[in-house]
N, CA, C and O of each residue as an XYZ file, in Angstrom:
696
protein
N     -77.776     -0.613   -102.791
C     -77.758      0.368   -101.735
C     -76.314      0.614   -101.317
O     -75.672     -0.413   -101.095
N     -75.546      2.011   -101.136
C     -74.900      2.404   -100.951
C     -74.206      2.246    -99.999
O     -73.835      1.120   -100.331
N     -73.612      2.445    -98.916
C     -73.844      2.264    -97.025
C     -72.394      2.816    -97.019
O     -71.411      2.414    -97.640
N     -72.543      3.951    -96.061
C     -71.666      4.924    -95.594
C     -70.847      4.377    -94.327
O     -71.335      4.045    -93.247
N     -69.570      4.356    -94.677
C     -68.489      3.236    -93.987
C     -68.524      3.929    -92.133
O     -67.536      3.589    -91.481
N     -69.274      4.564    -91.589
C     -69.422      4.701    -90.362
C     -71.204      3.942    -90.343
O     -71.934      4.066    -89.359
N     -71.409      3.580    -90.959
C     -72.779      2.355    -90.610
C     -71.908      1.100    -89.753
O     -70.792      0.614    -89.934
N     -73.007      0.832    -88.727
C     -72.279     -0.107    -88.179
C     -72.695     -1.864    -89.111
O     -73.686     -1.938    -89.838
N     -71.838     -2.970    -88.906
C     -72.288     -3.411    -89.702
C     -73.401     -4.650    -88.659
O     -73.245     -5.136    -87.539
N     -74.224     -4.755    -89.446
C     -75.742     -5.207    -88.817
C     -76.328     -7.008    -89.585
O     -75.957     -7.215    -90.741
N     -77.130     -8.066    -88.925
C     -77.339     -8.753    -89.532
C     -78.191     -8.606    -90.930
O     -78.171     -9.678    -91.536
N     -78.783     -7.794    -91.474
C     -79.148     -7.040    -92.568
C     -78.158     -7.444    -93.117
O     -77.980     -8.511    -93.704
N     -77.269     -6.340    -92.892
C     -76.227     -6.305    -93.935
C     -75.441     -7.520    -94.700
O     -74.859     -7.361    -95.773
N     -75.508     -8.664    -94.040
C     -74.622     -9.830    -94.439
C     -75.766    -10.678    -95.264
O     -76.935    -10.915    -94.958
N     -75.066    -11.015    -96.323
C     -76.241    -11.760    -97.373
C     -75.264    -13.321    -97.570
O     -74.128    -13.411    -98.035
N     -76.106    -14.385    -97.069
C     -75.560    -15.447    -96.897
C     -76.128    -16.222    -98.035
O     -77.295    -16.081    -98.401
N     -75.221    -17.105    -98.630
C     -75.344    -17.337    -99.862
C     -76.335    -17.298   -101.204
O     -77.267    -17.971   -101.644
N     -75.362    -15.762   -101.708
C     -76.445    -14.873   -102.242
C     -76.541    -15.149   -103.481
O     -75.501    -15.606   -103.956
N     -77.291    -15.058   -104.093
C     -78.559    -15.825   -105.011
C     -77.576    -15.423   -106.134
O     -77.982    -16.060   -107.106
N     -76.334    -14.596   -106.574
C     -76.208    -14.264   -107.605
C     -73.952    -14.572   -107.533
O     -73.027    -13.949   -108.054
N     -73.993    -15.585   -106.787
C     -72.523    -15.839   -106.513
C     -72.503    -17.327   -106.131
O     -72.507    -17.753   -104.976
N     -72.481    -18.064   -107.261
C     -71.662    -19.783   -107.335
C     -70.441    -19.807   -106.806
O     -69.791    -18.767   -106.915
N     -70.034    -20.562   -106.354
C     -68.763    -21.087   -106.505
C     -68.060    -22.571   -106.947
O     -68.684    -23.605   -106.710
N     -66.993    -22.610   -107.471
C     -66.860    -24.127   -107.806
C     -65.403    -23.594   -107.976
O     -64.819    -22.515   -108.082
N     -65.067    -25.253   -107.935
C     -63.720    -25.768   -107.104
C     -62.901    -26.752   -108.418
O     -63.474    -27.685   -108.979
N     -61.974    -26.465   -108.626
C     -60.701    -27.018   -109.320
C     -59.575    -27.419   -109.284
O     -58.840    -26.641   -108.677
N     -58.950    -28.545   -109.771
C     -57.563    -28.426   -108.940
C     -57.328    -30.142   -110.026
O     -58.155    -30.925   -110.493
N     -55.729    -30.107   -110.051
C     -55.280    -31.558   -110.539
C     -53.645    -30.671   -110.984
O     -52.991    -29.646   -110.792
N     -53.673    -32.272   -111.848
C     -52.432    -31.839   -112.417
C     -52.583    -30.817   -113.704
O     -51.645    -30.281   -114.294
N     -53.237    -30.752   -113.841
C     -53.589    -29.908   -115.291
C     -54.500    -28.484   -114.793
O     -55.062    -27.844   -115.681
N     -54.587    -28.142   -113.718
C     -55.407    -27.390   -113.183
C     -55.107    -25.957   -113.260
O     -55.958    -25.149   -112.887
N     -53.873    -25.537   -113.751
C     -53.061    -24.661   -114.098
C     -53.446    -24.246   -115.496
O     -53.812    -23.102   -115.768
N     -53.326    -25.421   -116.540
C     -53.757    -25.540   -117.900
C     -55.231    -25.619   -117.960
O     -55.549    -25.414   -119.132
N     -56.077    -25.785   -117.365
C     -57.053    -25.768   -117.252
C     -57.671    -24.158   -117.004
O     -58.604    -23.787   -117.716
N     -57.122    -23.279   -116.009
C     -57.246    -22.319   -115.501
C     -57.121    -20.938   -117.105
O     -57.763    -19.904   -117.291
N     -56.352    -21.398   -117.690
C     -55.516    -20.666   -118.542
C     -56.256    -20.910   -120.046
O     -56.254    -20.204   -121.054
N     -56.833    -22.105   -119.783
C     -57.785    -22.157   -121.175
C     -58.903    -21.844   -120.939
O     -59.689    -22.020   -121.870
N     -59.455    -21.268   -119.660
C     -61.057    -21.162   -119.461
C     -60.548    -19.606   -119.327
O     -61.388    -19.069   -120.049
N     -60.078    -19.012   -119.066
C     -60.215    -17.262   -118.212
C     -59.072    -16.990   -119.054
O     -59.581    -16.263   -119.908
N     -57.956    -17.100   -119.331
C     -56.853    -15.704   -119.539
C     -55.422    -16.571   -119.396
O     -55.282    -17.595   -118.726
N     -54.283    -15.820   -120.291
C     -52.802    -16.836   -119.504
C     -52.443    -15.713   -118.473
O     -51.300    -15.714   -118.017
N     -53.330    -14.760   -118.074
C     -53.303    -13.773   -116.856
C     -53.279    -14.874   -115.710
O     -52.390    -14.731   -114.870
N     -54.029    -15.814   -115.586
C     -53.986    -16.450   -114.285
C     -53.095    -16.975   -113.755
O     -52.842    -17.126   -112.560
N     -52.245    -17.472   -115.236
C     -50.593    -18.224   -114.476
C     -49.837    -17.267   -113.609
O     -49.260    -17.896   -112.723
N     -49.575    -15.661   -113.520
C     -49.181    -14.739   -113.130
C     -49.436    -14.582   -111.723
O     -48.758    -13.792   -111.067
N     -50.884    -15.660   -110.901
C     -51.540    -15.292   -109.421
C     -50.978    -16.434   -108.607
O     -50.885    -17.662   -108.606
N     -50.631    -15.275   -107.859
C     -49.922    -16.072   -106.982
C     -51.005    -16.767   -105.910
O     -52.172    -16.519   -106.214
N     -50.862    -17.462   -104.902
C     -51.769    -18.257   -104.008
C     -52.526    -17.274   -103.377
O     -51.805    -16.446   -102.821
N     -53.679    -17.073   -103.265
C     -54.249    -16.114   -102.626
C     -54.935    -14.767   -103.318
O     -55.905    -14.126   -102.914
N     -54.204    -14.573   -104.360
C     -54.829    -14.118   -105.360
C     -55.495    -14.165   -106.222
O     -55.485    -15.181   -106.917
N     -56.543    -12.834   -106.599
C     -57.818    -13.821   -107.849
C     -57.523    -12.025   -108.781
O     -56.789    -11.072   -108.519
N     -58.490    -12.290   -109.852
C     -58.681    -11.371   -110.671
C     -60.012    -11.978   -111.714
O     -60.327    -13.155   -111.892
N     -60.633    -10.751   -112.300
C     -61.906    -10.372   -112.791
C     -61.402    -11.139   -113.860
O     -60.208    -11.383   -114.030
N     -62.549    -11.603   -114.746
C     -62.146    -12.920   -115.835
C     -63.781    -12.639   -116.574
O     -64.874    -12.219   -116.193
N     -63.403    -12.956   -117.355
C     -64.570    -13.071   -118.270
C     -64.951    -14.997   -118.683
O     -64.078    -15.649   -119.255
N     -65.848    -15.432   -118.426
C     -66.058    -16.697   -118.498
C     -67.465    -16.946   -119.493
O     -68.213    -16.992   -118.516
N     -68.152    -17.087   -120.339
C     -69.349    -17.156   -121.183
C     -70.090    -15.753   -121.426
O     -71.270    -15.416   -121.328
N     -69.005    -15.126   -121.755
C     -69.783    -13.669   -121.927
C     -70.133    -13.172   -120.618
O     -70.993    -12.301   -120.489
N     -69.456    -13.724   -119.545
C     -70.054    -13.246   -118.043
C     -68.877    -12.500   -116.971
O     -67.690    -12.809   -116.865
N     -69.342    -11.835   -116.513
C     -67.817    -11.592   -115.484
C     -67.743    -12.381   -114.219
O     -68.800    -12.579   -113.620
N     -66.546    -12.891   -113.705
C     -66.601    -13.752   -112.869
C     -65.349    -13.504   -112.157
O     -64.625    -12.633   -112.639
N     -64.890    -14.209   -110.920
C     -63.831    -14.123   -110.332
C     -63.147    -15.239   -110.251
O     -63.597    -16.380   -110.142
N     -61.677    -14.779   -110.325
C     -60.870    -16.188   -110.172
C     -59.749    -16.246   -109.016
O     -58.925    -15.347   -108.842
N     -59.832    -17.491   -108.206
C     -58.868    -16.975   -106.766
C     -58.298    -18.294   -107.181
O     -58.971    -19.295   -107.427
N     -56.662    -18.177   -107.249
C     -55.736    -19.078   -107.180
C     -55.528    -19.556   -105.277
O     -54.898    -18.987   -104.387
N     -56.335    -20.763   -105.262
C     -56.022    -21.374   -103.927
C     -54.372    -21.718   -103.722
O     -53.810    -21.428   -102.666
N     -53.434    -22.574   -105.204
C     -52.245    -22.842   -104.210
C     -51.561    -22.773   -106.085
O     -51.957    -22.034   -106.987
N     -50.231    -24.044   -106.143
C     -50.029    -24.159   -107.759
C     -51.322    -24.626   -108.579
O     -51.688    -23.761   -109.375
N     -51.925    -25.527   -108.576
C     -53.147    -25.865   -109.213
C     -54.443    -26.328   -109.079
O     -55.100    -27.263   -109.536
N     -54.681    -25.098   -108.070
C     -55.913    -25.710   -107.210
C     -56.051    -24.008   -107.252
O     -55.176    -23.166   -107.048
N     -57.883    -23.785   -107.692
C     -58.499    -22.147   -108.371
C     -59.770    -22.589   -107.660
O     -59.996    -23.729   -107.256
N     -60.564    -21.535   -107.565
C     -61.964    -21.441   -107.218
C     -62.302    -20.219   -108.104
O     -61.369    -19.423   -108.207
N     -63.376    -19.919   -108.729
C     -63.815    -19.658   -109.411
C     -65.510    -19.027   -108.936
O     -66.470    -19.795   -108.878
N     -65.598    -17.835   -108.694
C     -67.344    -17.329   -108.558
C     -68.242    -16.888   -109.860
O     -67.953    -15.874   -110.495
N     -68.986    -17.450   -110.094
C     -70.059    -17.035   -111.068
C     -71.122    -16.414   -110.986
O     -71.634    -16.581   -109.879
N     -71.895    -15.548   -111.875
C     -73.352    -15.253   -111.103
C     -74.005    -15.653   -111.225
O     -75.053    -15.217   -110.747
N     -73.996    -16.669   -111.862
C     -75.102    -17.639   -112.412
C     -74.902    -19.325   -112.205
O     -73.806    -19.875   -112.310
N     -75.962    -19.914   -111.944
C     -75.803    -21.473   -111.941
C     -75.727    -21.975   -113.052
O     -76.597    -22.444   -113.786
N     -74.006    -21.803   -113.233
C     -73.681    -22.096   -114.829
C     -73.218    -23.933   -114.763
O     -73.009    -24.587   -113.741
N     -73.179    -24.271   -115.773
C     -72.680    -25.993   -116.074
C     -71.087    -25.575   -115.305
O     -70.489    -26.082   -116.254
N     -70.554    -25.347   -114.884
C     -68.826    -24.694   -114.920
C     -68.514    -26.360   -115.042
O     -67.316    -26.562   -115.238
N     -69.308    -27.558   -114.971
C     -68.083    -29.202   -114.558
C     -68.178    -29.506   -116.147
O     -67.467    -30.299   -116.765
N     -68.886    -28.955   -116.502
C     -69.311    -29.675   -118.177
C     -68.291    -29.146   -119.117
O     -67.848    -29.883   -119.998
N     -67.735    -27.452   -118.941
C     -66.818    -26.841   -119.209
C     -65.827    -27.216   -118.944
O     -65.162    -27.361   -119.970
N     -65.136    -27.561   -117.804
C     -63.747    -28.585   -117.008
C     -63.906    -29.844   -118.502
O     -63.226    -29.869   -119.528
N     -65.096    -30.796   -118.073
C     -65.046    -32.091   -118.732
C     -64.672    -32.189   -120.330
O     -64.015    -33.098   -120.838
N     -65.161    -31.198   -120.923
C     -64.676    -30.858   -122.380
C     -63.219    -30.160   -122.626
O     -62.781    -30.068   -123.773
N     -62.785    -29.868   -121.956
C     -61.035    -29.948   -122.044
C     -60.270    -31.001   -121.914
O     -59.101    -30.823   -122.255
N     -60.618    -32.289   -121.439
C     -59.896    -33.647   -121.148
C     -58.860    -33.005   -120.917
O     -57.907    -32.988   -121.695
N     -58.906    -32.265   -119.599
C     -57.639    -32.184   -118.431
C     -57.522    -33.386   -116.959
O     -58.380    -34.140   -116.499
N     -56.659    -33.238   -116.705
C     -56.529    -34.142   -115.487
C     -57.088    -33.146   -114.222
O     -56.350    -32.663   -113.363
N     -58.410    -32.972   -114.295
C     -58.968    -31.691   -113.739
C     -59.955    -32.574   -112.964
O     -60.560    -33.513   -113.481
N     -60.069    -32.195   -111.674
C     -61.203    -32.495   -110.841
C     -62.467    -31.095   -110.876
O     -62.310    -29.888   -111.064
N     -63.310    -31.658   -110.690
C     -64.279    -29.824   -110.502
C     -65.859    -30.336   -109.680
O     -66.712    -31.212   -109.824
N     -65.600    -29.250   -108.832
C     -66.813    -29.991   -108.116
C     -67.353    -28.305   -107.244
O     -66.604    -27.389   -106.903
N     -69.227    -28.407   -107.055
C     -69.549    -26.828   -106.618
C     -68.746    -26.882   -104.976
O     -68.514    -27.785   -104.173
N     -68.547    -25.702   -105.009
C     -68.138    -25.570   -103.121
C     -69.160    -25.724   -102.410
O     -70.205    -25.073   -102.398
N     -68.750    -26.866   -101.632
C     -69.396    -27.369   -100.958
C     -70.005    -26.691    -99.504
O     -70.932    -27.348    -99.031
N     -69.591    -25.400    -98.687
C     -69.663    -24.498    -97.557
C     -70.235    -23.567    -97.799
O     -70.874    -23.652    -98.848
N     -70.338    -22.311    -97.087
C     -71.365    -21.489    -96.863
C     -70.689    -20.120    -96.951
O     -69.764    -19.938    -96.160
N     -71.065    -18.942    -97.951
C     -70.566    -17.979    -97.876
C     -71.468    -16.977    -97.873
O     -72.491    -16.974    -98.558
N     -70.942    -15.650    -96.713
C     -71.104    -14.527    -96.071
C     -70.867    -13.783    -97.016
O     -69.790    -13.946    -97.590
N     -71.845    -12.658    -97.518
C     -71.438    -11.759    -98.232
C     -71.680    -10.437    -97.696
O     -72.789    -10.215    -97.211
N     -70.653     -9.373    -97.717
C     -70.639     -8.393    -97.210
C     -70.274     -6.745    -97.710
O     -69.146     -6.793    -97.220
N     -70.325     -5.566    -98.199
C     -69.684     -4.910    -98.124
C     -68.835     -4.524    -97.794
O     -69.093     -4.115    -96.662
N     -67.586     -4.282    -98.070
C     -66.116     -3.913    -97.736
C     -66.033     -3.378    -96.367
O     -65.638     -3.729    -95.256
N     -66.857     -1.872    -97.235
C     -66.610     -0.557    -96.048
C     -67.344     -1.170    -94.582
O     -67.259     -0.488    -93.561
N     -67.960     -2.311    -94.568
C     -68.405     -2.512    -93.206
C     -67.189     -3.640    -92.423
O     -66.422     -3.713    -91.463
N     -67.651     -4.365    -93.566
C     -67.022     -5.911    -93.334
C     -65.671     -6.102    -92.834
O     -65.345     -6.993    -92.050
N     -64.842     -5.151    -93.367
C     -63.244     -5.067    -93.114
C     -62.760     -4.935    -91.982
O     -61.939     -5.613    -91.365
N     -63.531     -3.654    -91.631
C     -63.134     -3.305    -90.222
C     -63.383     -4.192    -89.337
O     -62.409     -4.456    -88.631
N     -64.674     -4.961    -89.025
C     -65.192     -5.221    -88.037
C     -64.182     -6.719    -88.537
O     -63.063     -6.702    -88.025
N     -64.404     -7.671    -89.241
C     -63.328     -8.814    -89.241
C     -61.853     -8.579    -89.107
O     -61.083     -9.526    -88.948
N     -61.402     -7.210    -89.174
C     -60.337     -6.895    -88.670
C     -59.783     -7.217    -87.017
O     -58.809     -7.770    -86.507
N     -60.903     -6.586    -86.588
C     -61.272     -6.891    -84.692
C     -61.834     -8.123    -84.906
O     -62.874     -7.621    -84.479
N     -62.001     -8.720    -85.038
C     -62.610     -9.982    -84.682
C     -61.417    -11.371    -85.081
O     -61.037    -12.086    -84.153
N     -61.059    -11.553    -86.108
C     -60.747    -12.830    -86.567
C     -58.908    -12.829    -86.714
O     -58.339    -11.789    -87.045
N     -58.398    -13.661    -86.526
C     -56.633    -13.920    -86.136
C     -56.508    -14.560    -87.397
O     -57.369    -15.122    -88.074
N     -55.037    -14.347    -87.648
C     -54.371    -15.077    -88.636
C     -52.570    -15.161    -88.318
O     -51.699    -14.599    -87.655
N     -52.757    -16.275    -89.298
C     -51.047    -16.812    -88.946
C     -50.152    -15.980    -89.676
O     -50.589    -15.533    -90.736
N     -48.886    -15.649    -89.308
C     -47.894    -15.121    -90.079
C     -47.685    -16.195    -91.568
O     -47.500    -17.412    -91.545
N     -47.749    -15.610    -92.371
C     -47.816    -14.637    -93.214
C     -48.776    -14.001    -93.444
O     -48.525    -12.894    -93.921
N     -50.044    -14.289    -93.273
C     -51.298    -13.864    -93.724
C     -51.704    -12.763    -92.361
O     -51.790    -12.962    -91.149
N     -51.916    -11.422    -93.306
C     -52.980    -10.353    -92.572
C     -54.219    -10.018    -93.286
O     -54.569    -10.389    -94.406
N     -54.910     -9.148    -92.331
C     -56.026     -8.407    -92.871
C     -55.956     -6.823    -92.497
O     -56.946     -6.100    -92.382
N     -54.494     -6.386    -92.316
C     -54.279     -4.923    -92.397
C     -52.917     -4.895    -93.010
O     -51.866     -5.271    -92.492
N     -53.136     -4.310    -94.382
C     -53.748     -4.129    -94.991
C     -54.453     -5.424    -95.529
O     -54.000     -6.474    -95.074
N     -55.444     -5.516    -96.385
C     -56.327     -6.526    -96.784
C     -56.663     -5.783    -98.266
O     -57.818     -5.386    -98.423
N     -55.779     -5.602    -99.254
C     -56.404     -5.172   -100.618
C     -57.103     -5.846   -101.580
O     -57.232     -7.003   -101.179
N     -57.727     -5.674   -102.875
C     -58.361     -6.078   -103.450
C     -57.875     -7.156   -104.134
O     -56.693     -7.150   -104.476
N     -58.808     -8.368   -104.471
C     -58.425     -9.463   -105.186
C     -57.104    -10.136   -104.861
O     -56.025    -10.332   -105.419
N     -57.916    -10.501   -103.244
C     -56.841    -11.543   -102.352
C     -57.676    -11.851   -101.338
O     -58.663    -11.247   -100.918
N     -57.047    -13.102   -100.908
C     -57.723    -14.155    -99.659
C     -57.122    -13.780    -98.997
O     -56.249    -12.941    -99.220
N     -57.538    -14.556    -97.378
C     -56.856    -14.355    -96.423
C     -57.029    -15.451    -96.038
O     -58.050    -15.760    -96.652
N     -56.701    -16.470    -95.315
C     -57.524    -17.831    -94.764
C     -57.335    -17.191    -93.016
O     -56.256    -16.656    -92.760
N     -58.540    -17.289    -91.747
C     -58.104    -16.575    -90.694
C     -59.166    -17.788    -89.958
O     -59.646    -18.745    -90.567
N     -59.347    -17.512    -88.725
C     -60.505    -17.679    -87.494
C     -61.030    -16.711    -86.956
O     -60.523    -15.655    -86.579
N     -62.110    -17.084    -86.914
C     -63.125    -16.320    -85.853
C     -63.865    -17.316    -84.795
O     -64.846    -18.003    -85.079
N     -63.361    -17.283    -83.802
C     -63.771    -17.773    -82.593
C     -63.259    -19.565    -82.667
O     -63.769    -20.587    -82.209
N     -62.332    -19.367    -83.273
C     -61.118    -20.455    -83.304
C     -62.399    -21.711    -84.321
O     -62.502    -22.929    -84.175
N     -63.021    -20.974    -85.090
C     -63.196    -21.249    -86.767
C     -63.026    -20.752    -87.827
O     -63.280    -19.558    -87.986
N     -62.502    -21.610    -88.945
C     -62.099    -21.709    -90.043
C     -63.310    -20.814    -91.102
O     -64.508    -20.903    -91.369
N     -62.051    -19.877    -91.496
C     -62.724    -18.943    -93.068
C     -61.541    -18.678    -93.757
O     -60.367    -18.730    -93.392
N     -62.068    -18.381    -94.832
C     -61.448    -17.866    -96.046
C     -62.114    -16.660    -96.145
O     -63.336    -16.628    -96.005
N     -61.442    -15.626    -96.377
C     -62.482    -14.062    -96.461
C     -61.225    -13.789    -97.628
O     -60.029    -14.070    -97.538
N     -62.233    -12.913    -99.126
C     -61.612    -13.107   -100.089
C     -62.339    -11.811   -100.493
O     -63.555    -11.709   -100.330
N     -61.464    -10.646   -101.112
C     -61.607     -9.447   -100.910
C     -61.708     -9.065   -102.449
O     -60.716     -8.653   -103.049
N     -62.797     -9.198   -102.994
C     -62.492     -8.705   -104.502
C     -64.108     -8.377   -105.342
O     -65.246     -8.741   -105.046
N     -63.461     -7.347   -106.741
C     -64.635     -6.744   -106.843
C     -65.726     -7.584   -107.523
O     -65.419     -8.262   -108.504
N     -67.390     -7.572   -106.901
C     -67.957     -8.468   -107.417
C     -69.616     -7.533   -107.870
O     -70.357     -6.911   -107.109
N     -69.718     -7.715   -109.029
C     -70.870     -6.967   -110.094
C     -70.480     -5.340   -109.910
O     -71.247     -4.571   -109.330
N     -69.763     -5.104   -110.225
C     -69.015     -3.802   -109.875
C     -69.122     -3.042   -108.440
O     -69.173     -1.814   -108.382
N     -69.152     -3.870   -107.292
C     -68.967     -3.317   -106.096
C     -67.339     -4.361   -105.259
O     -67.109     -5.563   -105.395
N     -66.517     -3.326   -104.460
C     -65.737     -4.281   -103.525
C     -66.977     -5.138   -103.105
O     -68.191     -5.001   -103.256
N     -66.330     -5.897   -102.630
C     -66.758     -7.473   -101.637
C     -66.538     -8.073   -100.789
O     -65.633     -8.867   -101.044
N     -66.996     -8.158    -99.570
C     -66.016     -9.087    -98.762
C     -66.777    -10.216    -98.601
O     -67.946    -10.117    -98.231
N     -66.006    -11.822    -98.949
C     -66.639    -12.819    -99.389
C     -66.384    -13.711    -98.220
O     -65.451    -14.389    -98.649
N     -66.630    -14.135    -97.005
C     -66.526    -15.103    -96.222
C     -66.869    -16.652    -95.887
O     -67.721    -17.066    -95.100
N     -66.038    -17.343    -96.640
C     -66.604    -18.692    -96.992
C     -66.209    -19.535    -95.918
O     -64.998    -19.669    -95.738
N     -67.177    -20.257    -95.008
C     -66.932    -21.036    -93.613
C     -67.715    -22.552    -94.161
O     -68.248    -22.647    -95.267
N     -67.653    -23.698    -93.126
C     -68.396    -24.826    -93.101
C     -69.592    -24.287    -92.945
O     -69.588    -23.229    -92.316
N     -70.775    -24.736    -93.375
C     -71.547    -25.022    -93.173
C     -72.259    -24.408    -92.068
O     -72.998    -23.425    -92.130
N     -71.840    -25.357    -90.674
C     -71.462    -25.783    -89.578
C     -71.421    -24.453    -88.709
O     -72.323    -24.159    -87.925
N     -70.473    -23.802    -88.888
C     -70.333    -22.281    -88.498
C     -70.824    -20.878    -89.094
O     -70.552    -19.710    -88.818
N     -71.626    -21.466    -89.989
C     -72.706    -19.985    -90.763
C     -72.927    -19.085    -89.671
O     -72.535    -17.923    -89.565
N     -73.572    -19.737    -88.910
C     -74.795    -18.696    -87.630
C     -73.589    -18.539    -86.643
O     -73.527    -17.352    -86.323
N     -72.778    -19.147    -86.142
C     -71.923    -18.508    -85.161
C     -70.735    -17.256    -85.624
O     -70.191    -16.350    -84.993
N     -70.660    -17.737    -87.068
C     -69.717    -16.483    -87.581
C     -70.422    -14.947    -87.615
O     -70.101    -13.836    -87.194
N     -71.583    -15.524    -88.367
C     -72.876    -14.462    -88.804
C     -72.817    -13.782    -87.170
O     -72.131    -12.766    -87.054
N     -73.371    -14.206    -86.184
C     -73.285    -13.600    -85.398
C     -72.273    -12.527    -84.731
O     -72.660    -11.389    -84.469
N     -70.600    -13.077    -84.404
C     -69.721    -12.466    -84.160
C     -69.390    -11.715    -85.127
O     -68.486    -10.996    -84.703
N     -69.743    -11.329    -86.821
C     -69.358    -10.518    -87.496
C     -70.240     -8.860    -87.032
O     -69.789     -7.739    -86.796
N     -71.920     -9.529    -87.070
C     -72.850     -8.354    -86.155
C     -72.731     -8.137    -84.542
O     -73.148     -8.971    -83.738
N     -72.223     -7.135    -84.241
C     -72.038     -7.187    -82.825
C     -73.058     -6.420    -81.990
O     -72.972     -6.413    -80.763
């Protein structure tokens, strides 16, 4: 479904961890080399905060460089991704993300977490372009909102504890 960027955005609209977006978590000393033998030597090129579209088992997937060697990785499927890590004998940790992510349409999502949620210098969300994080608060809690295209639509991906699902969920619908 389409949704015309003067829709306001509504609890409808937010799909909380949606049936067709894994995530899993990477990072070591080899996590770089690791990154580069699973997706592309495109990834050495992303800087912290940045991800890009990757092809992973014949599948399209996303890849967000958290820092030097530490990636998160979305799938659409509940794929093996640790069994894949383990057969490279890298000095690679890999484990699923463990928190709770908000999924949203752009044209809603942007604006309204625009008004709502703070961030530290360096990090904004105006502008907020494609295939980049932001790490911010909303109501002096912790997210990552990560802006990139997912099954051929923008995305806005809001990954919080657990803990703060329903209080974010809420202040995102006003």
């Amino acid at each position: 479904m389409v949704q015309s960027s003067t829709q306001r955005l509504t609890l409808d609209t937010l799909q909380i961890n949606p049936s067709d977006y894994f995530l899993w978590d990477f990072a070591g000393v080899d996590g770089l080399q690791a990154a580069i033998a699973l997706f592309s030597p495109a990834v050495s090129h992303l800087a912290p905060w940045q991800s890009l579209t990757a092809e992973w088992q014949q599948r399209s997937c996303s890849v967000l460089r958290l820092c030097e060697n530490n990636f998160r990785v979305a799938l659409p499927e509940d794929m093996s991704f640790d069994q894949a890590i383990q057969v490279l004998d890298f000095k690679v940790w890999v484990k699923p993300y463990p928190a709770a992510t908000l999924m949203l349409p752009v044209e809603v999502g942007l604006p309204r977490l625009q008004t709502i949620a703070t961030t530290r210098p360096i990090y904004t969300l105006n502008p907020f372009p494609s295939d980049r994080a932001v790490p911010a608060r909303i109501n002096d809690m912790a997210i990552l909102a990560w802006h990139h295209p997912w099954q051929g639509q923008p995305k806005l991906a809001i990954q919080t504890s657990n803990t703060s699902v329903q209080a974010i969920q809420l202040a995102l619908a006003p």
